[in-house]
C-alpha positions as CSV (number, residue, x, y, z in Angstrom):
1,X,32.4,39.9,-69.5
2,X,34.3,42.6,-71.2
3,X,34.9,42.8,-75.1
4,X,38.3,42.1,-76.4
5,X,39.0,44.4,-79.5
6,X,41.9,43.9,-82.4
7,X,43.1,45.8,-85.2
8,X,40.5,44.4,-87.6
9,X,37.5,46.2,-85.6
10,X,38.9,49.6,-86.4
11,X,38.9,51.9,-89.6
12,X,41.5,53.9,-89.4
13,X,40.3,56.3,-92.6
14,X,37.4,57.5,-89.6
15,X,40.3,59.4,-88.6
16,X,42.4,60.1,-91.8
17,X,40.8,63.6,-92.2
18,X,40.8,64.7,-88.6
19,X,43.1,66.4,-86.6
20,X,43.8,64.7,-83.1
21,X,45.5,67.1,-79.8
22,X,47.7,65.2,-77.3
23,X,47.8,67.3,-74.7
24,X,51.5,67.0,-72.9
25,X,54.6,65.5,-74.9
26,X,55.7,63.5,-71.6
27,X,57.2,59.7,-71.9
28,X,53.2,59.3,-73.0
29,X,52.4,62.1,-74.8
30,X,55.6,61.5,-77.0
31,X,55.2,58.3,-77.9
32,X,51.3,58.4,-78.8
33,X,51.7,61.6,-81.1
34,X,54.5,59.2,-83.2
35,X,52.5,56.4,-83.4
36,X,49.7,58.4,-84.6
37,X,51.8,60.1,-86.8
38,X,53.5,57.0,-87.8
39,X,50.1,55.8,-89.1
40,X,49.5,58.9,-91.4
41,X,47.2,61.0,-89.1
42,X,47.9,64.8,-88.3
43,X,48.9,65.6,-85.0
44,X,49.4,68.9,-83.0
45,X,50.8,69.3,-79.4
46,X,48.8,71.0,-76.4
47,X,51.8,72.0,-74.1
48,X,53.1,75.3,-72.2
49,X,55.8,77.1,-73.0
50,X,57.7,76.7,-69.8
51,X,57.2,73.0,-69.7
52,X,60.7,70.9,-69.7
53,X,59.5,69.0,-73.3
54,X,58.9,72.1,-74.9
55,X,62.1,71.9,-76.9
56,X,61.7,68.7,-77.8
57,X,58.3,69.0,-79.3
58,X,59.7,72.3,-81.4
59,X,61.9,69.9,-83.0
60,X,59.5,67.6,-83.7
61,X,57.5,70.3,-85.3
62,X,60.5,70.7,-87.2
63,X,61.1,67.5,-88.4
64,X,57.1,67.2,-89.2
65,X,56.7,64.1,-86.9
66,X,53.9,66.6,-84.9
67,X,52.1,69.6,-86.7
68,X,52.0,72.3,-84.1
69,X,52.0,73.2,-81.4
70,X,49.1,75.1,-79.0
């Protein structure tokens, strides 16, 4: 049977000093990397230049919702 897990399993201070990549700033990408940052973790953006979000995740840099860009 699998296991069911809820937000009082997790710690989220495990990840309060780490760094986490999304790789891709799609309708996915985008909306993990602002929950994540929305919860107070750092976030950077793996993504090519000639991709169509590119823009978008510059402003986002910008506005400090994502912390870079690679």
């Amino acid at each position: 049977m699998p296991s069911i897990y809820y937000d009082r399993h997790a710690d989220i201070k495990v990840l309060k000093s780490k760094t986490i990549a999304i790789i891709g700033y799609g309708s996915q990408g985008h909306a993990h990397a602002r929950n994540l940052h929305d919860s107070g973790l750092k976030v950077v953006v793996g993504l090519r230049k000639e991709s169509a979000f590119w823009k978008r995740a510059q402003k986002e840099v910008m506005e400090g919702v994502i912390h870079g860009l690679i």
